[in-house]
C-alpha positions, 0 to 999 in steps of 0.5 A, spaced: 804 556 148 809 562 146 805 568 145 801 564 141 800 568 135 800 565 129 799 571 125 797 578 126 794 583 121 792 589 124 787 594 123 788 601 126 784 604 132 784 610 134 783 613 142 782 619 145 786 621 151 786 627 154 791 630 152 794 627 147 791 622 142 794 615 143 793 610 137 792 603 139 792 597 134 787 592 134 788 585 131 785 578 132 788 570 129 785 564 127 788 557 125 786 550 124 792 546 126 793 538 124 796 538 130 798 542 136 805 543 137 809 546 143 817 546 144 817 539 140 810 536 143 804 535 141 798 538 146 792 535 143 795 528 143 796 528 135 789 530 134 787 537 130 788 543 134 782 550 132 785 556 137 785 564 135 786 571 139 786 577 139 791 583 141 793 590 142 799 593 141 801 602 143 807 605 142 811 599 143 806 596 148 802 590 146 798 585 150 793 579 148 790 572 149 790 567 145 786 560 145 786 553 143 783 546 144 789 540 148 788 534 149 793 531 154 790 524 156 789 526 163 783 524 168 781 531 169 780 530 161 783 537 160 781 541 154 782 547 153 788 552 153 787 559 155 793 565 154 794 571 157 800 575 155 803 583 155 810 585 153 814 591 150 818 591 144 822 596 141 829 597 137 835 597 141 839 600 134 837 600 127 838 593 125 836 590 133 830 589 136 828 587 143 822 584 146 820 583 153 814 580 157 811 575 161 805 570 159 800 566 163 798 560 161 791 557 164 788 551 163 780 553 166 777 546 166 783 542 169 779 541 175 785 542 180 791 538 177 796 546 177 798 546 170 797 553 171 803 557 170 807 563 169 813 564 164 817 571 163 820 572 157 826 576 153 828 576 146 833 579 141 832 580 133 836 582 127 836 582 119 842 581 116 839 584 109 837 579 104 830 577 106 835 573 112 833 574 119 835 572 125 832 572 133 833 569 140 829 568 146 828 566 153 823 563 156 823 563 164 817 559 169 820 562 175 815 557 180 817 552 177 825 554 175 824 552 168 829 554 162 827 553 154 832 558 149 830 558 143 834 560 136 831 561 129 833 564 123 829 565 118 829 567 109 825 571 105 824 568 098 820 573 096 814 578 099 809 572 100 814 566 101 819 565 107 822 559 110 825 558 117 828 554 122 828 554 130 832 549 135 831 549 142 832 547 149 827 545 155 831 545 162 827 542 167 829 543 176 827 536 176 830 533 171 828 530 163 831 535 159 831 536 151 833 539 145 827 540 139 827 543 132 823 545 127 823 547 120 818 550 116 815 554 110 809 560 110 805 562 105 801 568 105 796 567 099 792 572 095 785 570 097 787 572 105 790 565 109 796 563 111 799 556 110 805 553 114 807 547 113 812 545 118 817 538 121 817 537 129 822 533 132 826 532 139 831 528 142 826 525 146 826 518 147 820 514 144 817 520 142 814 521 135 816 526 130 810 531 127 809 535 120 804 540 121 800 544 117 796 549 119 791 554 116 790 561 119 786 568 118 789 575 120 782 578 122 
């Protein structure tokens, strides 16, 4: 779950309006994940995770989907993931971003068990120069009345090469709060993949840590 998209290369689309000639970006992802990792937790039990999409962006406007296999132990046996998201991204000034949106997450073969729901986001980012980047971002379900803020900084070692890190906090209504981190590398290879290889941890009692290593394609 987050607008899923792990990576996405555009190709350009052009569309004729009426009057003025709109141009839209068309782009699509997919990945091979070993594991599914949301906010610290595992979404398929451990196990590997195949998941894709596809978006479009206009004039700062953007909306897309995006898919992925879970597994959550349940009686319903749910297996699949099905998000929808749309937003808008812009410069606030020339060295801060914003992004604000709102994402759907549905789970089609839950058979009743309500795990649908809504989050409504905002964020801020900025480069400080030096390949260092550093974002903010908070993430609202407003049925539900749960809070995650997420912080992450990330460092450019070269044009192909970067490492980042994210920490996390995920407030529930009913109680059951936790912190989570990450820290990871992504590198864009030569031959078209992406890889990144990152750590999971949370504060969550008992509960298992996870390197994750994932494969994706820009389409």
């Amino acid at each position: 779950m987050i607008r899923k998209i792990l990576l996405a290369g555009a190709a350009s689309l052009a569309i004729a309006a009426p009057a003025v000639a709109q141009e839209v970006s068309v782009s699509g992802n997919v990945a091979i994940s070993t594991d599914y990792v949301w906010r610290g937790v595992s979404q398929t039990n451990g196990d590997m995770a195949i998941s894709g999409g596809f978006d479009l962006e206009s004039g700062g406007f953007y909306a897309g989907t995006w898919v992925s296999n879970v597994d959550f132990n349940d009686s319903a046996d749910t297996n699949i993931e099905w998000d929808f998201y749309a937003g808008f991204a812009g410069d606030l000034t020339e060295t801060v971003g914003f992004d604000i949106g709102l994402i759907y997450y549905a789970y089609p073969d839950s058979s009743g068990l309500d795990y649908d729901f809504v989050e409504l986001y905002g964020g801020l980012s900025t480069e400080l120069g030096a390949g260092v980047g550093l974002s903010g971002y908070i993430y609202w379900d407003p049925d539900n009345e749960n809070i995650y803020v997420e912080a992450a900084a990330g460092y450019a070692l070269t044009e192909t090469l970067g490492v980042d890190a994210t920490v996390g906090n995920y407030s529930f209504d009913g109680g059951g709060d936790y912190t989570t981190f990450s820290v990871g590398a992504t590198l864009a290879t030569s031959v078209g993949l992406d890889l990144d290889f990152r750590y999971w941890d949370t504060d969550i009692t008992g509960a298992d840590d996870a390197f994750v290593f994932t494969v994706s394609k820009a389409l």
